[in-house]
ROLO-809409 format. One record per residue (C-alpha): x, y, z. Coordinates in steps of 0.02 Angstrom, whole numbers, m for minus. Example, Ala and Ser with C-alpha at 12.3 -4.5 7.8 and 13.67 -1.06 7.14 Angstrom:
% ROLO-809409
[[615 m225 390]]
[[684 m53 357]]
This chain:
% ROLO-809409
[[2570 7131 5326]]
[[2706 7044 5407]]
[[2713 6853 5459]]
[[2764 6792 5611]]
[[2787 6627 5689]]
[[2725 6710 5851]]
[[2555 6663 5858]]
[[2466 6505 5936]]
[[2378 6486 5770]]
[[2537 6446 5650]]
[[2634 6349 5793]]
[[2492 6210 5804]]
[[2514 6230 5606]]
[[2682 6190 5611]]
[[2660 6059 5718]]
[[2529 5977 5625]]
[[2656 5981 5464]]
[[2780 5888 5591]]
[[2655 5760 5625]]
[[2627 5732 5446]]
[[2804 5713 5383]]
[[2837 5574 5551]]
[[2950 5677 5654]]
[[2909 5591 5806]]
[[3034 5666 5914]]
[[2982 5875 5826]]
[[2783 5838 5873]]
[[2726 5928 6012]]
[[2887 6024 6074]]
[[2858 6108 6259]]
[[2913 6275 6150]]
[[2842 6435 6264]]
[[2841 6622 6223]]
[[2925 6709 6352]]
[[2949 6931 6360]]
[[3103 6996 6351]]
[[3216 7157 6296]]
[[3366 7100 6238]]
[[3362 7044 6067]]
[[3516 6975 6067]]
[[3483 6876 6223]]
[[3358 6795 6074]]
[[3478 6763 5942]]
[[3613 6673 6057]]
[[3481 6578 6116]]
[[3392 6510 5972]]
[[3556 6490 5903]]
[[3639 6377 6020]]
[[3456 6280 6051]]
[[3456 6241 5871]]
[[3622 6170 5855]]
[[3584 6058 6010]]
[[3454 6016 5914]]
[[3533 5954 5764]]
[[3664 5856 5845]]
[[3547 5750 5968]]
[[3438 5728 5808]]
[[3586 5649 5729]]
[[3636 5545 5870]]
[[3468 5476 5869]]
[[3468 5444 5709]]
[[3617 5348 5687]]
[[3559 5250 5860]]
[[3408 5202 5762]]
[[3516 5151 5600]]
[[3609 5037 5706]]
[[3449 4972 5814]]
[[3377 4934 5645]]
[[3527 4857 5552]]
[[3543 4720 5711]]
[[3366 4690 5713]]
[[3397 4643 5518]]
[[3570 4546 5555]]
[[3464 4435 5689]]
[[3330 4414 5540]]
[[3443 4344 5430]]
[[3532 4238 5546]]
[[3357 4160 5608]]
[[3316 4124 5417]]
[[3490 4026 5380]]
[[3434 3910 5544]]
[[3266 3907 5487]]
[[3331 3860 5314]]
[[3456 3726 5389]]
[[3309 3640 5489]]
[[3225 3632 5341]]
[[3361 3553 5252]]
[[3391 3429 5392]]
[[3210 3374 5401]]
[[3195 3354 5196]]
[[3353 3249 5201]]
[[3281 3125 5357]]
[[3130 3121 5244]]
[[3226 3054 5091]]
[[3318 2924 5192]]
[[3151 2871 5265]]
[[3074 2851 5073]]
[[3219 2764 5049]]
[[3213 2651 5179]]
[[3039 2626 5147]]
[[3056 2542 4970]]
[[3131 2392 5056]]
[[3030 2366 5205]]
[[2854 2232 5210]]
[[2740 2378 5181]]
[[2610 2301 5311]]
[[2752 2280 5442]]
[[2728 2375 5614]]
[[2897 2465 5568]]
[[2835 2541 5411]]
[[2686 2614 5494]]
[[2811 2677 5615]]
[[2930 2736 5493]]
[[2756 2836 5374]]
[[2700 2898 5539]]
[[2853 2989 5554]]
[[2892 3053 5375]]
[[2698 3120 5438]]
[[2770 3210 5586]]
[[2924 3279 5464]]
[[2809 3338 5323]]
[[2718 3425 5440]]
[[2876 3512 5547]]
[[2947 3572 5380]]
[[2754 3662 5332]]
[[2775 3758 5504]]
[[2961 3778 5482]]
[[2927 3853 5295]]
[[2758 3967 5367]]
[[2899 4029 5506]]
[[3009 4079 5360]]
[[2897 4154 5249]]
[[2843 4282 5395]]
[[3056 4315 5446]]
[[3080 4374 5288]]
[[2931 4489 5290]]
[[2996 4544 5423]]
[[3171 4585 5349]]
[[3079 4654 5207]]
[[2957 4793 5323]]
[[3163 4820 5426]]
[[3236 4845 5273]]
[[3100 4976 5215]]
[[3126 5068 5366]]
[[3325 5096 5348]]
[[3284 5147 5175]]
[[3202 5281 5240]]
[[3301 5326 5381]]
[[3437 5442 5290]]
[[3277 5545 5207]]
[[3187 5565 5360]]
[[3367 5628 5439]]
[[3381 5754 5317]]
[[3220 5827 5327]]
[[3236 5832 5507]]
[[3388 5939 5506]]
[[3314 6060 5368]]
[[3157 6083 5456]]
[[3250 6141 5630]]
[[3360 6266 5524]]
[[3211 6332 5438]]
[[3130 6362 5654]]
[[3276 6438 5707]]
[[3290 6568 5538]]
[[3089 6614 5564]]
[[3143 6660 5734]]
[[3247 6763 5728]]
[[3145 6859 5587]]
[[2989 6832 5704]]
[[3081 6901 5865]]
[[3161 7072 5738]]
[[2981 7102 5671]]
[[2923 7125 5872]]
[[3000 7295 5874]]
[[2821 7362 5862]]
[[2747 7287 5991]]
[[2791 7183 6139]]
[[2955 7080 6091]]
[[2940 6913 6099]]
[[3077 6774 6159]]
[[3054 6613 6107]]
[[3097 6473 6246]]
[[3202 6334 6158]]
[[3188 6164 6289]]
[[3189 6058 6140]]
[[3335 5988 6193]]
[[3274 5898 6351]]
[[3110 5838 6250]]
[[3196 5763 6126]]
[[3284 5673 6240]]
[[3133 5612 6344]]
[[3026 5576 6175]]
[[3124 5495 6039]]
[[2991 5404 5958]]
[[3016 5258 5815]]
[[2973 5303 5647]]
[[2829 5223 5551]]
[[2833 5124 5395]]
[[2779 5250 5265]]
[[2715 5205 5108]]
[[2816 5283 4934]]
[[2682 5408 4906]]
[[2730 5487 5078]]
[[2867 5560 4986]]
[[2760 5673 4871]]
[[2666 5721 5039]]
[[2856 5780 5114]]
[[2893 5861 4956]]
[[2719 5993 4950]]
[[2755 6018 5148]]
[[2916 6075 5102]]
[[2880 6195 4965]]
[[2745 6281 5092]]
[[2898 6298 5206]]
[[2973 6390 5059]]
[[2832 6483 5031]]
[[2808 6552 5205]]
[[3005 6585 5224]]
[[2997 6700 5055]]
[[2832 6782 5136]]
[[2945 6815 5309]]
[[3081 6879 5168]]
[[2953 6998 5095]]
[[2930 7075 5286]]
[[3082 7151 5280]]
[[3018 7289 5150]]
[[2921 7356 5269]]
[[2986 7326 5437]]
[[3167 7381 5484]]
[[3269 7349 5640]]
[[3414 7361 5723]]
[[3586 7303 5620]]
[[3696 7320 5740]]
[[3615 7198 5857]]
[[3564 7070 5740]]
[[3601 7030 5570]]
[[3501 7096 5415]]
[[3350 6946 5372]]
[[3433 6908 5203]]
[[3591 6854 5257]]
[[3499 6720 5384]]
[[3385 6674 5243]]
[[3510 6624 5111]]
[[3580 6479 5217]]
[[3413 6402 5243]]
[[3348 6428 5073]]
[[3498 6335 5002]]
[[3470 6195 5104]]
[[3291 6178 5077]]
[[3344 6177 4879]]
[[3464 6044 4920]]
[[3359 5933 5019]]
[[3185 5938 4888]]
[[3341 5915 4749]]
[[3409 5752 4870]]
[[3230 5686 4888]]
[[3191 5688 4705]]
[[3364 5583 4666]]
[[3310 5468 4808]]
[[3129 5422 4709]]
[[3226 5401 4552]]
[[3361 5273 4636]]
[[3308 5161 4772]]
[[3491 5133 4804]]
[[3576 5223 4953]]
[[3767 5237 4976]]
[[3868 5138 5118]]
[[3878 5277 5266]]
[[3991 5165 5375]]
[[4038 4972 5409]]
[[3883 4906 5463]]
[[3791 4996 5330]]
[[3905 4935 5201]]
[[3903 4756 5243]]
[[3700 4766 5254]]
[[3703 4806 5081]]
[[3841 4681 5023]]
[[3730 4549 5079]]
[[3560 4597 5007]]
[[3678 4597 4825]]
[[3773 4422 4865]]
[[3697 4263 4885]]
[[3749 4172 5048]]
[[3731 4007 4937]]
[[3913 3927 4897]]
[[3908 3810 4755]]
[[3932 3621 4781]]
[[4075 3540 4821]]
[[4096 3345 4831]]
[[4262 3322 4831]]
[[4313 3333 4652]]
[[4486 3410 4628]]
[[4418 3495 4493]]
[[4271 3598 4600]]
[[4397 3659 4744]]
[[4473 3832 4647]]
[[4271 3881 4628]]
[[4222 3831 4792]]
[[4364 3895 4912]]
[[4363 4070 4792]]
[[4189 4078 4837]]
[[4190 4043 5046]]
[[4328 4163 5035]]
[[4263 4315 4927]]
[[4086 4300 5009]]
[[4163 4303 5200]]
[[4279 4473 5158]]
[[4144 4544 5062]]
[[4000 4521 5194]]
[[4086 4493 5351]]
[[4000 4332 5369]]
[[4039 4257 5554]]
[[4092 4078 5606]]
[[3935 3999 5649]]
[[3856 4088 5477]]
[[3991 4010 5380]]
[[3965 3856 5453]]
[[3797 3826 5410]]
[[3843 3876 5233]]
[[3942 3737 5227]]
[[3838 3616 5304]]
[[3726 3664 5155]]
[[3843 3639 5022]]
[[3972 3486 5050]]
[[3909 3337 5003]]
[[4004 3166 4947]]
[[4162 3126 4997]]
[[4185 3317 5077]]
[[4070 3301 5183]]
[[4091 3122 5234]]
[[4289 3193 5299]]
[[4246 3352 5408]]
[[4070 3288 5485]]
[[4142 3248 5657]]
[[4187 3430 5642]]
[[4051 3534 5604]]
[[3950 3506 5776]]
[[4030 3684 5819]]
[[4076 3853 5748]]
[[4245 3863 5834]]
[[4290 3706 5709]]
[[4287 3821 5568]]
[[4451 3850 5556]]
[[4509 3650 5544]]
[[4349 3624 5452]]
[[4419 3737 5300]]
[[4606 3667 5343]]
[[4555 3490 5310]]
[[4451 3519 5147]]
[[4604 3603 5099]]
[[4730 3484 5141]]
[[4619 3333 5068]]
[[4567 3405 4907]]
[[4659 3575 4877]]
[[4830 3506 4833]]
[[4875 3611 4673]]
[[4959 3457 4575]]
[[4824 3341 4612]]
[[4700 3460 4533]]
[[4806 3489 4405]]
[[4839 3320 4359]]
[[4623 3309 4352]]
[[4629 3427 4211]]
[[4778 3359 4107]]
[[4665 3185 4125]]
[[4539 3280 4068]]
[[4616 3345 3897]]
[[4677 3163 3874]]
[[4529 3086 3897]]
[[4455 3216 3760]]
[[4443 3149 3569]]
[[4571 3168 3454]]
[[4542 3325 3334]]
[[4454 3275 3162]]
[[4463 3369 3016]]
[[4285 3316 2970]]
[[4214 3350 3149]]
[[4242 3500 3206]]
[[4146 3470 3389]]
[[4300 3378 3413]]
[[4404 3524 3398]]
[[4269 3619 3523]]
[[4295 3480 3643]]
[[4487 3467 3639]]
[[4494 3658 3652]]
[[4404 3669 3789]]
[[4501 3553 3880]]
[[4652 3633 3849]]
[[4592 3821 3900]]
[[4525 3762 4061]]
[[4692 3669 4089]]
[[4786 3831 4046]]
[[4649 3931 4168]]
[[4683 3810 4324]]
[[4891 3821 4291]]
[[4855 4005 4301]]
[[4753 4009 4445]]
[[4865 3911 4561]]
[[5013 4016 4504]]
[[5090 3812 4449]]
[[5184 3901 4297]]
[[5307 3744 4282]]
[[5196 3666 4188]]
[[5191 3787 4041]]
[[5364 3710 3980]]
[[5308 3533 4038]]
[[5378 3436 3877]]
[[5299 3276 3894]]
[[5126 3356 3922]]
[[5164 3474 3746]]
[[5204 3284 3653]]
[[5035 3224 3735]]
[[4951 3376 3641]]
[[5019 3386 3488]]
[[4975 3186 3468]]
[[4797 3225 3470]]
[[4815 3332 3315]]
[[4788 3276 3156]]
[[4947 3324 3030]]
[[4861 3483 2950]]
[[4813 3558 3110]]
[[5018 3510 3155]]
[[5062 3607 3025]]
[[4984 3740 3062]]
[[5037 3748 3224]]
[[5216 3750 3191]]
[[5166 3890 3064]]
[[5075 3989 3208]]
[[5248 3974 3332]]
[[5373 4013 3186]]
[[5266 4170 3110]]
[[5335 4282 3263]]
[[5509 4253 3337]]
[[5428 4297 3525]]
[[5318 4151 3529]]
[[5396 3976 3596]]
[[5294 3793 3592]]
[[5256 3777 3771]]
[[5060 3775 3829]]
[[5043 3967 3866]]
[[5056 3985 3649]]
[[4977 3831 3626]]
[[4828 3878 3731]]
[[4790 4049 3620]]
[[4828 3967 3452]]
[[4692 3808 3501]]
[[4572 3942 3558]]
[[4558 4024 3383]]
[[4503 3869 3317]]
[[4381 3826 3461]]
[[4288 3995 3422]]
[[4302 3978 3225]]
[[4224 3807 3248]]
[[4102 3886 3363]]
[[4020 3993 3230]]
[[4009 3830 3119]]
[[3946 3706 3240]]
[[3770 3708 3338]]
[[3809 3673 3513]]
[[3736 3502 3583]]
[[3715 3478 3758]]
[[3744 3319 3852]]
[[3681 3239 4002]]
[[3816 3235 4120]]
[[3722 3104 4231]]
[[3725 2961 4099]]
[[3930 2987 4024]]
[[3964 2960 4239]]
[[3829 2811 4220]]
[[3910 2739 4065]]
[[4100 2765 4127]]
């Protein structure tokens, strides 16, 4: 016998499969069955009530992307404050401890002073309870957008694979009464856009089994046709309706099995790009002091980060509260009250420590201030080398190429070689008629004996705290 999505029985079924797979805005559709004699009255119908459909399910949709992907922006915004008060309050407390160790520890003004280290100590427990429930937060947000693009899918095959059973249900009503199908799913979707529950992952396998009874039941509807014939000239014959539909239910249970293997979902536009670029980069930048030497790192950074994840002024701002310290942040912190400073905040860093020759010169001081090379200790060949390539590295960087040919600084060099490692050199430049002995040439052939002497000598690491101490 024939099956037909006609009766009362598999409409609340179908409904109850909506409910299940959180369609909010599918469940309980004001669909009524209405008699008429045109069938292809029916056909133009259904059709155009399905596509109206599908394109107010994906404007909802993307609404709810971008409704979710602010809520998430204003997340993460409220844990970089939250992280900055934090910050704040740990660095009163540290002056306080500090201020402490000289005071008469009966005196009225260190009670004063413990009482409010107290009052700090306990701020920064609420402050890190506050963030510890944010970022739960961004974590449950986060879930949802995840599954925003499966649920959109599923929504679109699921109102494809209504409007198909129609039209087979409407044909098969040739023996009976015909029946028209009344499609004002447009205006209830519009009045009952619902938001989408957090689902938990084994709500996919659920999807998936509701699915393949779809397919089932659309192959039983196929099956119909063997026995029931109609009209071809008014509508078209079942299979050629059926092949769409089937090859988009194939294509969505293939899509939802690549989704459980990756939890990683492709950029659909701007927002959702830089959403993503942000839960892969950390907003971090590393520390900068003022050191000539840390500037190509740290402006590289600010800048890479900002392109990459569209961070805005006041963001960037509180990055950089975080991370100057020293002398850097001693020269913009009459500027960083406001975001709009940003700008002249950068500009002064830059004009302060950025100057290419000054950080230049840090590094040449650097490879003179490295031992001579011994031939009976090759660390100091590790330790010269290493001068020299990040030398070489920051010439390259700032695009300073004058000082490849820089004679005086080549002299400087080759006085910190012994004479058999001379030699050699001038056997390195004169073995190939291309090479010339400026710092370019003399950077590669030092850097073959670094990593020879590499494989020879166990590193040994250094505490950088006592050589500043002891210089």
């Amino acid at each position: 016998m024939p099956v037909t999505r006609g009766a009362a029985g598999k409409e609340n079924q179908d409904k109850s499969i909506l409910q299940r797979m959180g369609m909010g805005f599918l469940v309980g559709s004001p669909t009524e069955v209405e008699k008429s004699s045109s069938s292809s009255f029916k056909s133009t119908t259904s059709s155009r009530s399905s596509t109206s459909q599908k394109l107010l399910a994906e404007v909802k949709f993307e609404e709810l992307m971008e409704e979710k992907i602010q809520v998430f922006q204003e997340l993460e915004l409220e844990v970089i404050n939250i992280e900055a008060d934090i910050f704040e309050k740990e660095d009163q407390c540290k002056t306080i401890e500090e201020e402490l160790i000289a005071l008469d520890p009966v005196s009225e003004t260190t009670k004063d002073m413990k009482d409010q280290e107290k009052n700090l100590r306990r701020e920064i427990r609420e402050l890190n309870k506050k963030l510890k429930m944010v970022n739960w937060k961004i974590s449950k947000v986060k879930g949802e957008i995840d599954r925003l693009p499966k649920k959109k899918i599923l929504a679109q095959a699921i109102i494809e694979s209504q409007e198909d059973e129609q039209i087979l249900s409407d044909s098969e009503g040739s023996t009976g009464a015909p029946e028209v199908v009344k499609n004002d799913t447009v205006e209830w979707v519009d009045k009952h856009v619902e938001s989408l529950e957090t689902e938990e992952q084994d709500d996919v396998e659920k999807k998936r089994e509701e699915f393949e009874d779809l397919v089932r039941r659309v192959d039983r509807l196929k099956g119909a046709e063997e026995v029931k014939s109609f009209d071809h000239r008014r509508s078209p014959p079942p299979q050629d309706n059926l092949l769409p539909v089937m090859t988009q239910v194939a294509q969505t249970l293939q899509l939802l099995q690549q989704q459980q293997l990756s939890a990683a979902q492709h950029p659909q536009d701007g927002m959702t790009q830089k959403f993503f670029a942000r839960q892969s980069t950390s907003k971090d930048l590393p520390w900068f002091s003022g050191k000539p030497e840390e500037w190509p790192a740290f402006i590289a950074e600010l800048e890479n980060t900002t392109r990459l994840c569209q961070f805005s002024d006041a963001e960037n701002m509180q990055r950089l509260r975080k991370c100057l310290k020293g002398d850097a942040a001693k020269a913009v912190q009459s500027l960083m009250i406001s975001p709009q400073n940003l700008f002249e905040v950068v500009d002064t860093l830059r004009i302060r420590f950025g100057q290419s020759e000054h950080i230049i010169d840090s590094r040449i001081k650097k490879v003179r201030s490295s031992p001579s090379i011994r031939d009976d200790k090759l660390d100091t060949v590790i330790e010269f080398g290493t001068a020299v390539v990040n030398l070489m590295s920051t010439i390259k960087a700032l695009k300073c190429d004058d000082h490849l040919n820089n004679p005086i600084l080549m002299k400087e060099l080759k006085d910190k070689l012994p004479s058999s490692y001379k030699m050699q050199w001038i056997e390195w430049v004169e073995a190939d008629s291309i090479r010339q002995a400026n710092l370019q040439e003399f950077t590669l052939w030092i850097k073959k004996k670094m990593t020879s002497a590499c494989k020879v000598v166990a590193p040994v690491i250094r505490d950088d705290k006592k050589e500043e101490h002891m210089h």
